[in-house]
C-alpha positions in Angstrom: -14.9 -24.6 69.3 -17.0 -23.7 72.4 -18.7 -26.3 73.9 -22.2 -27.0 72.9 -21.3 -25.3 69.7 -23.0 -27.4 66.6 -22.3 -26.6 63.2 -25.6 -27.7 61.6 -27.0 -24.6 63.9 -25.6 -22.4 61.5 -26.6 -24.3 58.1 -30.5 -24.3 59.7 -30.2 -20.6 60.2 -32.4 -18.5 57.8 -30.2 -15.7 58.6 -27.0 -17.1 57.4 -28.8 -18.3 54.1 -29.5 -14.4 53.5 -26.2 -13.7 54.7 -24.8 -16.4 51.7 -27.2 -14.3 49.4 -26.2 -11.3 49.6 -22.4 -12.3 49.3 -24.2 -13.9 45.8 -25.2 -10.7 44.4 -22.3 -8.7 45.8 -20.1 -10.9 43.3 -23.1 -11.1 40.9 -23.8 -7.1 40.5 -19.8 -6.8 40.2 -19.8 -4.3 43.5 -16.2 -6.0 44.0 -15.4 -3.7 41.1 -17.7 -0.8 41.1 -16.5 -0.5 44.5 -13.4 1.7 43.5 -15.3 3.5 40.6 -15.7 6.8 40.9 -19.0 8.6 41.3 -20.9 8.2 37.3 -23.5 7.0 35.3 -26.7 8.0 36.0 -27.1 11.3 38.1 -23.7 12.1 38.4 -24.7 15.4 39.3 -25.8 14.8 42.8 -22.9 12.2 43.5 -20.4 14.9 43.2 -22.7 16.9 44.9 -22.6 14.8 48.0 -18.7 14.0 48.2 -18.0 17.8 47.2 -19.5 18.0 50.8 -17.7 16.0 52.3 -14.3 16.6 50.2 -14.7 20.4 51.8 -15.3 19.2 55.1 -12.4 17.0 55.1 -10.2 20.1 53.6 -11.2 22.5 55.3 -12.4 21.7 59.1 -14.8 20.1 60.5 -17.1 22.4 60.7 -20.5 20.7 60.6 -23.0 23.5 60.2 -21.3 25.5 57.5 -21.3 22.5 55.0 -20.1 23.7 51.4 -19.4 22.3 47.6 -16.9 23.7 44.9 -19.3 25.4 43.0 -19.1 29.0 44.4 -22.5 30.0 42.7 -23.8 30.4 46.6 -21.3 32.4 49.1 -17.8 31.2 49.7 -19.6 27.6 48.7 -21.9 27.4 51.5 -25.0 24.9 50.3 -26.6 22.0 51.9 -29.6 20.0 51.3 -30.1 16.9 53.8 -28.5 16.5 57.1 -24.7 16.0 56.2 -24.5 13.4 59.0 -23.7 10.9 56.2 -20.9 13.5 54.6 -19.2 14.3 58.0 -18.8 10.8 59.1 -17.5 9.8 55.8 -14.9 13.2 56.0 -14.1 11.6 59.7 -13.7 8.0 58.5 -11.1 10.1 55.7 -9.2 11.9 58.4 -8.2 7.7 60.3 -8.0 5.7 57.0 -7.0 8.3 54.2 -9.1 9.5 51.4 -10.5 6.8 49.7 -14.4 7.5 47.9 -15.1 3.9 48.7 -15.7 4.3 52.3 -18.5 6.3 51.3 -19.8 3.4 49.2 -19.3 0.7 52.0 -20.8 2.8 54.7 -24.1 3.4 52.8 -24.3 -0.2 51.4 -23.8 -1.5 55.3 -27.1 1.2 56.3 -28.8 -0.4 53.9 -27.8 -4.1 54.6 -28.1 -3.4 58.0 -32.0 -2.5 57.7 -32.4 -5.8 55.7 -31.4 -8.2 58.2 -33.5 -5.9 60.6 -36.2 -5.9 58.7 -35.6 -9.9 58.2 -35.6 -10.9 61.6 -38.7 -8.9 62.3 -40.6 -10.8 59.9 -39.2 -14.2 61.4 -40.0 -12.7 65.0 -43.7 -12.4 64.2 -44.5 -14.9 61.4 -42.0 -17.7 61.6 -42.5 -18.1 57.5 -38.7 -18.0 55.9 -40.5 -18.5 52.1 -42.5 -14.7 53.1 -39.4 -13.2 54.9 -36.9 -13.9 52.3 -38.9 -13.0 49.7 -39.7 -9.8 51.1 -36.2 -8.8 51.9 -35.3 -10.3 48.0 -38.2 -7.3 46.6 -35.9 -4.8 47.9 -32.2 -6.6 47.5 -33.2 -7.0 43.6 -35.3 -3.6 42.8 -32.7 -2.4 40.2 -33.1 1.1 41.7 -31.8 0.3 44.6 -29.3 -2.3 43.7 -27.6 1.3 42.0 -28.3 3.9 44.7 -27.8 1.2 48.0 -23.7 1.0 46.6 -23.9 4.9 46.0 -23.3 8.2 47.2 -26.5 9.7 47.3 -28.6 9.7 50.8 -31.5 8.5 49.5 -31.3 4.8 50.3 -29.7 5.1 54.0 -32.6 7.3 54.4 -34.9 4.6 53.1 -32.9 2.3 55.4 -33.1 4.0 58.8 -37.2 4.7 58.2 -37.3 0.3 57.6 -35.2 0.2 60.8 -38.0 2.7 62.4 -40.8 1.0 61.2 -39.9 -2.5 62.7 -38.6 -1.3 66.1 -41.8 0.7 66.4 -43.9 -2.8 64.8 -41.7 -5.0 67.8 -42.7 -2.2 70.3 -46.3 -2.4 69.4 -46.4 -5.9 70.2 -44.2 -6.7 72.7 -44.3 -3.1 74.9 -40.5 -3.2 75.5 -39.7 0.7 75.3 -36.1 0.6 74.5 -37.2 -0.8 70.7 -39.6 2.6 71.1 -36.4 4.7 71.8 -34.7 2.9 68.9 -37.6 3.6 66.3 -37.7 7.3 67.3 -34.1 7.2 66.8 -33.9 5.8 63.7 -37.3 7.8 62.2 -35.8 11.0 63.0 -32.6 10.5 61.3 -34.3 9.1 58.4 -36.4 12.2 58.5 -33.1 14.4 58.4 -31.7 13.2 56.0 -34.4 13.1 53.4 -38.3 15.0 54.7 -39.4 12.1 52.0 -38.3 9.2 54.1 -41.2 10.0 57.0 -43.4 7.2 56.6 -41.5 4.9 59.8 -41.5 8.1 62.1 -45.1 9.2 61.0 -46.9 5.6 62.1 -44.8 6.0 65.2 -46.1 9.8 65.9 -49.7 8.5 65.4 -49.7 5.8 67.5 -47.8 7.1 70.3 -49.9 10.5 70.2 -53.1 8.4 70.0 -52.2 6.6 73.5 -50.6 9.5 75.0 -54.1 11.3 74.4 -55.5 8.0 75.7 -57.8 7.6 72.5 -57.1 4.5 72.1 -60.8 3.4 72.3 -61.7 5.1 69.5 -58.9 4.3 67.0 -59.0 0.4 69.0 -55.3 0.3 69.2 -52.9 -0.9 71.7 -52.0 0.6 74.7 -48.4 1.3 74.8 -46.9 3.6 77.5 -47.3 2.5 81.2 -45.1 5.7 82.0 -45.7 8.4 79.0 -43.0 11.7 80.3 -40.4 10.7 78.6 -42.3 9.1 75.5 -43.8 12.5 75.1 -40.4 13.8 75.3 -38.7 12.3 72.7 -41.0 12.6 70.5 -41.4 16.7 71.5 -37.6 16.6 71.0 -37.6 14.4 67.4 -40.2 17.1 66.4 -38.5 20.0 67.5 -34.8 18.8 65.7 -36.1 17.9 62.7 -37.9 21.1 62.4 -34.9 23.1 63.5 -32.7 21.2 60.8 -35.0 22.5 58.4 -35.3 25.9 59.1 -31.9 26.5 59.2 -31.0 24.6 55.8 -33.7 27.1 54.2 -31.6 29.9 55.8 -28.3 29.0 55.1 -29.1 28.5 51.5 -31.0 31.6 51.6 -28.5 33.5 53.4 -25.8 32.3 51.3 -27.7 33.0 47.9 -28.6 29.7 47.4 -30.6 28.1 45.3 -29.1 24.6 44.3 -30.9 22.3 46.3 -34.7 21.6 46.1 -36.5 21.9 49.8 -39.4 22.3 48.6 -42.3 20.5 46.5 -42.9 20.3 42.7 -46.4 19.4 42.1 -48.2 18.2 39.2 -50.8 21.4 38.8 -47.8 23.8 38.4 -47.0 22.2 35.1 -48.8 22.4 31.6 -50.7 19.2 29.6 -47.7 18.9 27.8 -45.1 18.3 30.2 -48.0 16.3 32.6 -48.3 13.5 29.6 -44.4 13.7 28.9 -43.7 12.7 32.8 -46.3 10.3 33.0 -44.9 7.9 29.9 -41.4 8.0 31.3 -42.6 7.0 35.1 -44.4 4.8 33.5 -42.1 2.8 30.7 -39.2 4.2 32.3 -39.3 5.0 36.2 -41.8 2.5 37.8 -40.0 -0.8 35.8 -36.8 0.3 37.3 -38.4 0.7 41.1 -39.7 -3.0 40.6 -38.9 -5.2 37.5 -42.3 -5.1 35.3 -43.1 -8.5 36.2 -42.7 -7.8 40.0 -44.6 -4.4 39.5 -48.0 -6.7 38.4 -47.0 -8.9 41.1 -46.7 -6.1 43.7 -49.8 -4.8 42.3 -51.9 -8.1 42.8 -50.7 -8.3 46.3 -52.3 -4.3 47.0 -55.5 -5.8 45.6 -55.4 -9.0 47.7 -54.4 -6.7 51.2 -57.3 -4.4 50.2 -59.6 -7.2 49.6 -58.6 -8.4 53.0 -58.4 -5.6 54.6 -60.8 -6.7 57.6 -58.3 -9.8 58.4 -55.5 -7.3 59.2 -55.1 -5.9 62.8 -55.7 -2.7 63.7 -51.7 -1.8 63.4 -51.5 -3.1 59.3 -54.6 -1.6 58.3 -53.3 1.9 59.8 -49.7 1.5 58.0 -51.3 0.0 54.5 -53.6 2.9 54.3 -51.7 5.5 55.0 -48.4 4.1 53.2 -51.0 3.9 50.1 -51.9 7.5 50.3 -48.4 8.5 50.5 -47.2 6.7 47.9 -49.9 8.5 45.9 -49.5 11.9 47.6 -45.7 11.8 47.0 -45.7 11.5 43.3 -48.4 14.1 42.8 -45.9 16.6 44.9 -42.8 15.4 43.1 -44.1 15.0 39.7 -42.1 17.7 37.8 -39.1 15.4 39.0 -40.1 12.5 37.4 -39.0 13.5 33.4 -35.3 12.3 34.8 -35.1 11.8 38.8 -35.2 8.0 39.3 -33.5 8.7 42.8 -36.6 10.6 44.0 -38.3 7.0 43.8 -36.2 5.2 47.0 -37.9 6.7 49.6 -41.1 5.2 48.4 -40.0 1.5 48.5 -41.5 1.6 52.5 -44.5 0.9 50.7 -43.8 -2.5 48.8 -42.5 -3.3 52.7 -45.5 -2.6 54.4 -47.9 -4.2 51.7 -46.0 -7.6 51.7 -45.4 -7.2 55.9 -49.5 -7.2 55.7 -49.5 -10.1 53.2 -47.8 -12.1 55.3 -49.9 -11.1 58.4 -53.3 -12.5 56.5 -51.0 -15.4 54.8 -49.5 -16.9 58.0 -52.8 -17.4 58.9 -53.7 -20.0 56.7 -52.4 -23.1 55.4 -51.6 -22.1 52.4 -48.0 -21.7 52.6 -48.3 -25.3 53.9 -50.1 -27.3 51.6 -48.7 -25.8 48.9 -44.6 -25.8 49.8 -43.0 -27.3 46.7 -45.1 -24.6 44.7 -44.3 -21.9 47.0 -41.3 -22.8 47.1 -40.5 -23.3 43.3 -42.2 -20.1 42.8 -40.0 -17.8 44.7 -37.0 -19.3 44.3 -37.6 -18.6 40.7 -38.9 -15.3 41.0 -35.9 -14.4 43.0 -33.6 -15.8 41.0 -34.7 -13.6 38.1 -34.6 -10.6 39.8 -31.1 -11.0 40.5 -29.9 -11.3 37.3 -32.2 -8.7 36.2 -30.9 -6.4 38.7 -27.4 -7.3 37.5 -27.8 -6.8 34.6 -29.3 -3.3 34.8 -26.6 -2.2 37.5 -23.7 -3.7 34.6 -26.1 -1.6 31.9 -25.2 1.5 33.8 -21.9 1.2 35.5 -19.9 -1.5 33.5 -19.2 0.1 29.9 -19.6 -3.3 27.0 -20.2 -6.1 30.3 -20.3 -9.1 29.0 -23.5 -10.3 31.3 -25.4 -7.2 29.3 -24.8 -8.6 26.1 -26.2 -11.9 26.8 -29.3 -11.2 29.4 -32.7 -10.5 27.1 -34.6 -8.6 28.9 -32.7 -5.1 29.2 -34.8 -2.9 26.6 -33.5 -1.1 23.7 -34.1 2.3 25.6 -32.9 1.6 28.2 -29.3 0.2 26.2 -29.5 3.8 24.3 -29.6 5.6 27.2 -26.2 3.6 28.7 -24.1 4.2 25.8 -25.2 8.2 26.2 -23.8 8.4 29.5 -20.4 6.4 29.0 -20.4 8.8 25.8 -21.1 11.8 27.2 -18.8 10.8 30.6 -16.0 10.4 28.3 -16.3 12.8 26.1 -15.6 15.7 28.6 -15.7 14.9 32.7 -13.8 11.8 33.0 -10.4 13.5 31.1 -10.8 16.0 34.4 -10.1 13.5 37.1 -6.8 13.1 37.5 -5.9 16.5 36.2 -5.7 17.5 40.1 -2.0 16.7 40.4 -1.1 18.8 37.2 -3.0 21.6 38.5 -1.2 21.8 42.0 2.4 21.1 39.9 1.9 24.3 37.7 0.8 26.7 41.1 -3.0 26.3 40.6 -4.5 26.3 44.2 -7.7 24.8 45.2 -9.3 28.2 46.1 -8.2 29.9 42.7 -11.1 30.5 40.8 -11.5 28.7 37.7 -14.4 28.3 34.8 -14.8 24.6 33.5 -16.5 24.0 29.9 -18.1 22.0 29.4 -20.3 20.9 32.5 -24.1 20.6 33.2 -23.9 20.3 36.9 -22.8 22.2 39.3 -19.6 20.1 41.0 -19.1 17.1 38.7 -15.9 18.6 37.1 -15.1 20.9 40.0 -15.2 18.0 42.4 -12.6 15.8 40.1 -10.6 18.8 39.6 -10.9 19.7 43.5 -11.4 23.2 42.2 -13.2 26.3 43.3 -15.3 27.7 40.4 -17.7 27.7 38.3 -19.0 25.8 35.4 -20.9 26.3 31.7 -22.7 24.1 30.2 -22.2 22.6 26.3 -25.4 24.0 25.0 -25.5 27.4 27.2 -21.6 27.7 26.0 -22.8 26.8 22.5 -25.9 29.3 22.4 -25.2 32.3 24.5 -21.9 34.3 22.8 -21.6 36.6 26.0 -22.1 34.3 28.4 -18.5 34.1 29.5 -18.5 38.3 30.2 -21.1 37.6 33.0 -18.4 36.4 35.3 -16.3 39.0 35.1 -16.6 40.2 38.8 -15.8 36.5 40.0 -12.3 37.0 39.2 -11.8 33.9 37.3 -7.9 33.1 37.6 -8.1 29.8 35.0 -10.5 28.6 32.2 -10.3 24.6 32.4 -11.8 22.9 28.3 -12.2 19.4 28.7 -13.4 19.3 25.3 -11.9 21.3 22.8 -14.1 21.1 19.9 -15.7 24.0 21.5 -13.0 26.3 20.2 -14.8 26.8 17.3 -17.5 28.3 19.1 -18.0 32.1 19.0 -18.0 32.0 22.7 -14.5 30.7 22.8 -13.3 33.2 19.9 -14.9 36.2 21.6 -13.0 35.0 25.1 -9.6 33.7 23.4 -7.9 37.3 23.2 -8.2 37.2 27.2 -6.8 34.1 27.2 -2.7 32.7 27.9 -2.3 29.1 27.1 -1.0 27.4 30.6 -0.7 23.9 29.6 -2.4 20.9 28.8 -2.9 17.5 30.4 -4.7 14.6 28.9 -6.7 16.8 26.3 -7.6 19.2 29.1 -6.2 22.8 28.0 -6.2 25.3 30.8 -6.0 29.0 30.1 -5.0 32.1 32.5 -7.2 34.7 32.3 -5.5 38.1 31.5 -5.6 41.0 34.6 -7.6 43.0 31.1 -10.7 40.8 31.0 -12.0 42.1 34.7 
């Protein structure tokens, strides 16, 4: 023990009473076992998406700008969506340790707990309230979308994270006029920025300020002056500008290059769609989306705490009535450009958690400034803890819902809706019924001569990789209904050269599809009540 060194420090540390909590819901959301699962539930599609990345990377070079999944709808495989920083360092972490899919778990989880204890010891840098910073951090440790997508595979939420991390370097900058914690926000906006556009709210205050004092306007906006020296400000931010913008004009023409249409970069606003599909969206963001972003009772909460910052908006400075505004019209902007996603695309939601941040960061600017948290700490206090301790278990509990098939927490929590219980027992049916008897057919494959670059055609399979990516298998997929509905749709992939035809559930063989294709068909051999056909030299 060094000298000096007093225990008692630690227990007084706010930081080490976050640190205990977050063990608490580790163990408490059953990560300790979810940790080894592999990528399911809800929007399985775009997990395999995001390790078929990096499983290619990892198999064949690292070649970072000429990312590729299984599905060989686009050229040779080539696809990409956000910057694949995430996938490559996860395919480099494979190459030390050995490919294990929970690496990619860990590394986004510690992003995302990183930007909560930075975002934790802002708070106590400028208000010195623990009941206000705790909470705060609590919002986003208990928000059941992103107790699912933080311990995920999906860029989202480490997007999420770096703009957080962003947003309180550039708030500590501001107010303090160190310029490394400048460097440090441009840093982290722009890699937020690359890896989802969405997560541009922490680089865009920074690029408004900085622009405003490098312009020397800062009379008429009444901000801060910030740069004593502003070259190499202007730099960076020329240079974050010109990268970003790069990234993005070549992902548009690799995918278009490559024939490429699998990933959305682009918008899907609400006036390309008809009355019909406008009402069907709203309902589900609003039964279904919105009460998984915040819990319903934290939604009216969050909601009376917009009111109370916009009813105090003249006690904020000039820096919190800047980010409140223009986090509120983003928040509002976003949806309307996204809206077409929101009939299914929960994920889409993340990025816009900066604004519960910023809202309660402004709370607790006007807060601090009165004794209320004082003269009223037993309620405060009583109040939160409560509150918190709700949201864990509600947060649990939804995570179990989705991940943990017949969790005994699930059964007895009361507040998980019937909807929402319906929707659970679909996907661990509909997981089962076809894609999971796919993942450990790999070592069958390889034993009976099937390479990873032969072509095959797996039935039944909505996305694009899920089955592909278990398999490790170049090829295409069908799905249930098109394989169901379309009798011919087989012939149109006659000039891929399919080698293998991979059912995972063969109560399609009934089908006329499968009748029309079966006298092209050789019976291989069958694994776990996965048949796999070769295709006959005749059906090309």
């Amino acid at each position: 023990m060094q000298p000096g060194f007093n225990i008692l420090t630690v227990f007084r540390n706010a930081r080490f009473y976050l640190f205990l909590y977050v063990i608490a819901l580790f163990l408490l959301n059953y990560y300790s076992k979810t940790l080894f699962y592999r990528p399911s539930s809800m929007h399985q599609w775009r997990q395999t998406d995001c390790l078929s990345i990096t499983k290619n990377y990892y198999e064949e070079g690292m070649h970072f700008f000429q990312p590729k999944i299984h599905y060989q709808g686009p050229v040779d495989g080539k696809a990409v969506s956000e910057f694949p920083i995430l996938n490559y360092t996860v395919a480099a972490l494979w190459k030390v340790f050995g490919e294990h899919e929970f690496i990619y778990r860990l590394l986004e989880y510690l992003i995302y707990l990183t930007a909560i204890f930075i975002l934790f010891g802002t708070m106590l840098r400028f208000y010195k309230s623990r009941f206000i910073a705790f909470f705060t951090v609590s919002i986003l440790l208990t928000s059941p979308l992103l107790t699912f997508y933080s311990f995920n595979f999906i860029a989202d939420v480490p997007a999420l994270s770096f703009g957080i991390m962003s947003f309180c370097f550039f708030l500590t900058f501001y107010f303090n006029k160190k310029i490394s914690f400048f460097y440090w926000a441009i840093f982290c906006g722009t890699l937020a920025v690359l890896m989802k556009a969405s997560a541009l709210m922490g680089l865009s205050l920074l690029f408004f300020f900085s622009v405003i004092d490098l312009l020397n306007l800062n009379r008429i906006f009444k901000t801060e002056r910030l740069f004593t020296k502003k070259m190499w400000p202007a730099f960076t931010i020329v240079l974050s500008v010109t990268v970003i913008v790069s990234w993005y004009r070549f992902a548009l023409a690799y995918n278009l290059n490559n024939s490429n249409n699998i990933f959305l970069l682009t918008v899907l606003p609400i006036w390309e769609m008809d009355e019909a599909q406008i009402i069907y969206n709203l309902k589900n963001l609003f039964n279904n989306l919105f009460p998984v972003f915040l819990n319903k009772p934290m939604l009216f909460l969050f909601l009376c705490v917009v009111m109370y910052v916009a009813g105090r908006f003249r006690q904020l400075n000039v820096f919190y009535r800047y980010a409140f505004v223009f986090t509120a019209i983003y928040f509002v902007f976003y949806i309307l450009f996204f809206f077409q996603v929101f009939g299914v695309h929960d994920y889409y939601l993340n990025n816009l958690m900066i604004f519960p941040v910023i809202t309660f960061m402004s709370f607790a600017s006007i807060i601090t400034k009165t004794n209320f948290l004082i003269s009223h700490r037993s309620f405060v206090w009583l109040f939160l803890i409560s509150l918190i301790l709700f949201n864990s278990f509600h947060a649990a509990a939804m995570y179990r819902l989705r991940m943990i098939k017949d969790d005994k927490m699930v059964y007895w929590f009361p507040f998980n809706t019937e909807e929402e219980r319906n929707l659970s027992q679909y996907l661990f049916w509909d997981y089962g019924n076809a894609i999971k008897k796919v993942e450990g057919l790999t070592p069958a494959l390889r034993e009976h001569g099937i390479q990873r670059e032969d072509f095959v055609l797996s039935v039944p399979d909505q996305s694009f990789d899920i089955s592909l990516y278990f398999m490790d298998q170049k090829g295409r997929t069908i799905p249930r209904d098109y394989f169901s509905m379309d009798t011919t749709i087989i012939f149109s992939y006659r000039h891929k050269k399919i080698k293998y035809f991979v059912l995972s559930d063969t109560t399609l063989k009934a089908q006329i599809s499968f009748k029309k294709f079966s006298p092209y068909l050789e019976t291989f051999f069958t694994s776990n009540g996965v048949e796999v056909f070769k295709v006959k030299p005749s059906f090309y």
